[in-house]
N, CA, C and O atoms as a GROMACS GRO file, in nm:
protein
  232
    1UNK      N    1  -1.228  -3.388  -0.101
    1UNK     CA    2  -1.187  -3.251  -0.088
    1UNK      C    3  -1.041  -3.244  -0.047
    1UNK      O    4  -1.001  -3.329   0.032
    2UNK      N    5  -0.950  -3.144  -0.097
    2UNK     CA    6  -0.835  -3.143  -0.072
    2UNK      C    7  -0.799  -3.064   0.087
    2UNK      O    8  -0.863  -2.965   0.123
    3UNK      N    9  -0.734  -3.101   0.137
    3UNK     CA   10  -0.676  -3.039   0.247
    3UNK      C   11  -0.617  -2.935   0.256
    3UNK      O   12  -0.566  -2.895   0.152
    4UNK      N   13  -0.604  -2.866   0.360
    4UNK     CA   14  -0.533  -2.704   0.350
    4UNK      C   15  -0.508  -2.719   0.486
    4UNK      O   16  -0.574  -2.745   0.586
    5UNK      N   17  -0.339  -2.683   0.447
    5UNK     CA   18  -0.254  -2.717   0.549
    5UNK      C   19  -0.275  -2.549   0.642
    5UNK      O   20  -0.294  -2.456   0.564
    6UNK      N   21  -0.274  -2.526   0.732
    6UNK     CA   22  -0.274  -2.387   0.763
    6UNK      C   23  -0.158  -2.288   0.734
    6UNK      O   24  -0.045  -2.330   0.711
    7UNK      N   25  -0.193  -2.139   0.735
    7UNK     CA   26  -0.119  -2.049   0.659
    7UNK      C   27   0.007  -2.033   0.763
    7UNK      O   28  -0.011  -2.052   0.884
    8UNK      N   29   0.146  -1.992   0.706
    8UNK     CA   30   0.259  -1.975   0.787
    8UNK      C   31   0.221  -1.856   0.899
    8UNK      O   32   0.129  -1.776   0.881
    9UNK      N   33   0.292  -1.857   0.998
    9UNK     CA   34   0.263  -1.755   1.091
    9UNK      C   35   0.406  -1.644   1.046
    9UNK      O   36   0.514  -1.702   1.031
   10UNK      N   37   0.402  -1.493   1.027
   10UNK     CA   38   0.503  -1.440   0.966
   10UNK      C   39   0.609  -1.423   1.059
   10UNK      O   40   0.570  -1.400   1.174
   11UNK      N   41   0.743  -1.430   1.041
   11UNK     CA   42   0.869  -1.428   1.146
   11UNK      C   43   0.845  -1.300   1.233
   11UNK      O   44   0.867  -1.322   1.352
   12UNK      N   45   0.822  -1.224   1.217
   12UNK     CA   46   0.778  -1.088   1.256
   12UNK      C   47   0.678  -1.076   1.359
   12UNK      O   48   0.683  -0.991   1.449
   13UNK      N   49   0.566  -1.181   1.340
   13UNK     CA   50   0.496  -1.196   1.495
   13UNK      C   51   0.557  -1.258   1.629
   13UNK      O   52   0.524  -1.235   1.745
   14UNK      N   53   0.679  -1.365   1.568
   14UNK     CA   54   0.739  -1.456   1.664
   14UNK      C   55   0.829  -1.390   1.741
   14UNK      O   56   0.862  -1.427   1.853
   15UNK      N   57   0.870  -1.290   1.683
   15UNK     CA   58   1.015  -1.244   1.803
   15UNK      C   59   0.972  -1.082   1.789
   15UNK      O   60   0.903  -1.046   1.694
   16UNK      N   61   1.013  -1.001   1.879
   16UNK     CA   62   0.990  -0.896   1.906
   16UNK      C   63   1.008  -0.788   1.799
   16UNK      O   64   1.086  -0.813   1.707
   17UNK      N   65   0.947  -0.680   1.800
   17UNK     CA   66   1.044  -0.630   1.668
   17UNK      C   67   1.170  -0.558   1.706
   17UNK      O   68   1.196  -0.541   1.825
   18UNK      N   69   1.267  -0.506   1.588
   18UNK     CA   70   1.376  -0.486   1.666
   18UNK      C   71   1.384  -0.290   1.648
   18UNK      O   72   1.336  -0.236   1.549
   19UNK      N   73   1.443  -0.219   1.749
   19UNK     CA   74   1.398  -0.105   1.778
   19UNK      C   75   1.491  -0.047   1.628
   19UNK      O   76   1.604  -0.067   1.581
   20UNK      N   77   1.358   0.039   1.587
   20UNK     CA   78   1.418   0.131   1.461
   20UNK      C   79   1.504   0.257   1.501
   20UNK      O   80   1.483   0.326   1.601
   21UNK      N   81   1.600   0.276   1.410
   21UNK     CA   82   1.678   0.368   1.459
   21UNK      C   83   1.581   0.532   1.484
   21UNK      O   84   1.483   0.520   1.410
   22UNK      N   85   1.573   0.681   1.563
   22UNK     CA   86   1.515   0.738   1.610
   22UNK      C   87   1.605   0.830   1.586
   22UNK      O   88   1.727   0.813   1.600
   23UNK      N   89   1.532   0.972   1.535
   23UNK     CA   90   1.617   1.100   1.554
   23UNK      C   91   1.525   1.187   1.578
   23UNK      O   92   1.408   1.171   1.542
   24UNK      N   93   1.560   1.275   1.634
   24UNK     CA   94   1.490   1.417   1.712
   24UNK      C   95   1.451   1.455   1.536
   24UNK      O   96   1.516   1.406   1.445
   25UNK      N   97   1.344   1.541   1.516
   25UNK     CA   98   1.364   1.641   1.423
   25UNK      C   99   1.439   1.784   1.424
   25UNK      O  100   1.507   1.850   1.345
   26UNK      N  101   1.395   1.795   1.541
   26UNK     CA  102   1.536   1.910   1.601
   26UNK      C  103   1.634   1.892   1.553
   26UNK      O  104   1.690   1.989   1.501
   27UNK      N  105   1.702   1.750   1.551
   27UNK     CA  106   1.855   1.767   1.527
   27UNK      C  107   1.864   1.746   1.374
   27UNK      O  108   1.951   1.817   1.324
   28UNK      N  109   1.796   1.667   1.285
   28UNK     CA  110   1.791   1.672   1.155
   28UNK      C  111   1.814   1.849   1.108
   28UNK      O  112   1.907   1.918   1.065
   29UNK      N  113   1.663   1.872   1.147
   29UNK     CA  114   1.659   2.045   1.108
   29UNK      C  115   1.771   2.138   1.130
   29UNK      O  116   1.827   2.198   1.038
   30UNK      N  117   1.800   2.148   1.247
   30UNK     CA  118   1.904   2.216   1.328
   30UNK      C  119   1.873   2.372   1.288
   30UNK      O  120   1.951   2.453   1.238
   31UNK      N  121   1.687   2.393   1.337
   31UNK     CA  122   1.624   2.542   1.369
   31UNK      C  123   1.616   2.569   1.187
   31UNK      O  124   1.664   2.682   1.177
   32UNK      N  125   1.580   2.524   1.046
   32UNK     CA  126   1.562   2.528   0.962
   32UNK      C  127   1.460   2.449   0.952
   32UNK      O  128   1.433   2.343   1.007
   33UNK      N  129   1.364   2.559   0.818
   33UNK     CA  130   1.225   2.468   0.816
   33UNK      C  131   1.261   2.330   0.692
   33UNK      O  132   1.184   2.235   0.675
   34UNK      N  133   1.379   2.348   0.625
   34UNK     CA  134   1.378   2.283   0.498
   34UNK      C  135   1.521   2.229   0.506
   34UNK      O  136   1.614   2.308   0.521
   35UNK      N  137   1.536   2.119   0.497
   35UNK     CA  138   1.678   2.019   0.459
   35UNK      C  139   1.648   1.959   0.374
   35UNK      O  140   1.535   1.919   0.349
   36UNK      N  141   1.783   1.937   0.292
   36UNK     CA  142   1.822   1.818   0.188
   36UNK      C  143   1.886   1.719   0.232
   36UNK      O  144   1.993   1.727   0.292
   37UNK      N  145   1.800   1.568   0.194
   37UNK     CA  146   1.859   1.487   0.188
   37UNK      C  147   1.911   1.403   0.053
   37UNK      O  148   1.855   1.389  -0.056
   38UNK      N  149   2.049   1.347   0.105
   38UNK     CA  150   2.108   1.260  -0.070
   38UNK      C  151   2.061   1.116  -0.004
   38UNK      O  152   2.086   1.053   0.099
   39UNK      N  153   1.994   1.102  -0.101
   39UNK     CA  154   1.984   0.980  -0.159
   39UNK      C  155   2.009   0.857  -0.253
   39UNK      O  156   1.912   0.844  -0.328
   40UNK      N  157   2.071   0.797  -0.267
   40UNK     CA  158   2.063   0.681  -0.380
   40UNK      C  159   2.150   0.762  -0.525
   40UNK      O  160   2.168   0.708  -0.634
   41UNK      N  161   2.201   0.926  -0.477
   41UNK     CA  162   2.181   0.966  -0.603
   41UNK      C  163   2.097   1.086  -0.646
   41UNK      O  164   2.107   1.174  -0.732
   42UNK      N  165   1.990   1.046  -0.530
   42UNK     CA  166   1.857   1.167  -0.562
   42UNK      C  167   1.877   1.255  -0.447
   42UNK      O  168   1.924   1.215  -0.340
   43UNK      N  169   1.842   1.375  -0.471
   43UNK     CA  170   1.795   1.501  -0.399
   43UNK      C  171   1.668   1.500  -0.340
   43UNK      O  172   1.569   1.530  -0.407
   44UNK      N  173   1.660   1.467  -0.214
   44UNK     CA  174   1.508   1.504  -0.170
   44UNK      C  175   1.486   1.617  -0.052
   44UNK      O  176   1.566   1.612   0.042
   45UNK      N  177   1.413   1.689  -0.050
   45UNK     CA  178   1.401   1.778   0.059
   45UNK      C  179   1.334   1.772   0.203
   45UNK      O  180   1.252   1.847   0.150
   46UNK      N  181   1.287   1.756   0.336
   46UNK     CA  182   1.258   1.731   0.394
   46UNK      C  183   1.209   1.908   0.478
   46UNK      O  184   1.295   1.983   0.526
   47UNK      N  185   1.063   1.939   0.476
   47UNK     CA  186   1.035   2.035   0.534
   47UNK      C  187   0.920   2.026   0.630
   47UNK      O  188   0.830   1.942   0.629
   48UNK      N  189   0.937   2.117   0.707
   48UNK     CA  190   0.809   2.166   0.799
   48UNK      C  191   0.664   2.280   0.750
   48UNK      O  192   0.658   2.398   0.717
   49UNK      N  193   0.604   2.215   0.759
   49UNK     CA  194   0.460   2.312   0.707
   49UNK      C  195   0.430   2.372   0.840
   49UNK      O  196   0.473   2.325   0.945
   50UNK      N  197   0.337   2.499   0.830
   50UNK     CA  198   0.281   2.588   0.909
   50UNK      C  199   0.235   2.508   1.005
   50UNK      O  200   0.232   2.559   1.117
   51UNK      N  201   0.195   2.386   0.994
   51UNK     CA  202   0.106   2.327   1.077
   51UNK      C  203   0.172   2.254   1.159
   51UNK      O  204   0.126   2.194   1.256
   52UNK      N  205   0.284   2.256   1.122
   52UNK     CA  206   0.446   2.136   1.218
   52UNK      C  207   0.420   2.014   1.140
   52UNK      O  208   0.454   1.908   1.193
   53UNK      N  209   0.364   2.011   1.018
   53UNK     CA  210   0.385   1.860   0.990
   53UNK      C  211   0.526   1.860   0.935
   53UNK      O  212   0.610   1.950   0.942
   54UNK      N  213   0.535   1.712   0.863
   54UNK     CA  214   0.659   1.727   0.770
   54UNK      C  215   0.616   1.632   0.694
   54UNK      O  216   0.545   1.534   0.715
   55UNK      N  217   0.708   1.709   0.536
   55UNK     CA  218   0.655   1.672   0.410
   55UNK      C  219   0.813   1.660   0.346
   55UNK      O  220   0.891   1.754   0.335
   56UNK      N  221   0.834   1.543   0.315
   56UNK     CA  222   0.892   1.461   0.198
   56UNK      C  223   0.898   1.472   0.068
   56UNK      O  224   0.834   1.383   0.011
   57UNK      N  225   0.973   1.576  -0.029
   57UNK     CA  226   0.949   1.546  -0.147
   57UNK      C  227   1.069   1.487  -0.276
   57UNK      O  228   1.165   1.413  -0.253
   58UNK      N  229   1.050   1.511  -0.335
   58UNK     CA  230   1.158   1.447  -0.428
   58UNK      C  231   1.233   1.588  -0.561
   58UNK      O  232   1.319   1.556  -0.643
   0.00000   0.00000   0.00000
């Protein structure tokens, strides 16, 4: 029978992760339910629903 060496452990468990950058939605919005963001090129919109979620579209 062939051997099986064990699977790599991913770099990502070994060292901490590193802190993702963080913004208020407050300050994105700035008291508007709907912003545009540019992208790559693309137009995407970024809004708040009735419910306070936020929805991403393209």
């Amino acid at each position: 029978m062939p051997s099986h060496s064990p699977l790599p452990t991913p770099a990502s468990s070994a060292a901490p992760p590193a802190a993702l950058p963080r913004f208020d939605s407050t300050e994105l919005l700035k008291g508007a339910t709907t912003v545009e963001i540019q992208h790559a090129g693309q137009r995407y919109l970024l809004r708040v629903t009735r419910e306070n979620k936020l929805i991403l579209t393209k």
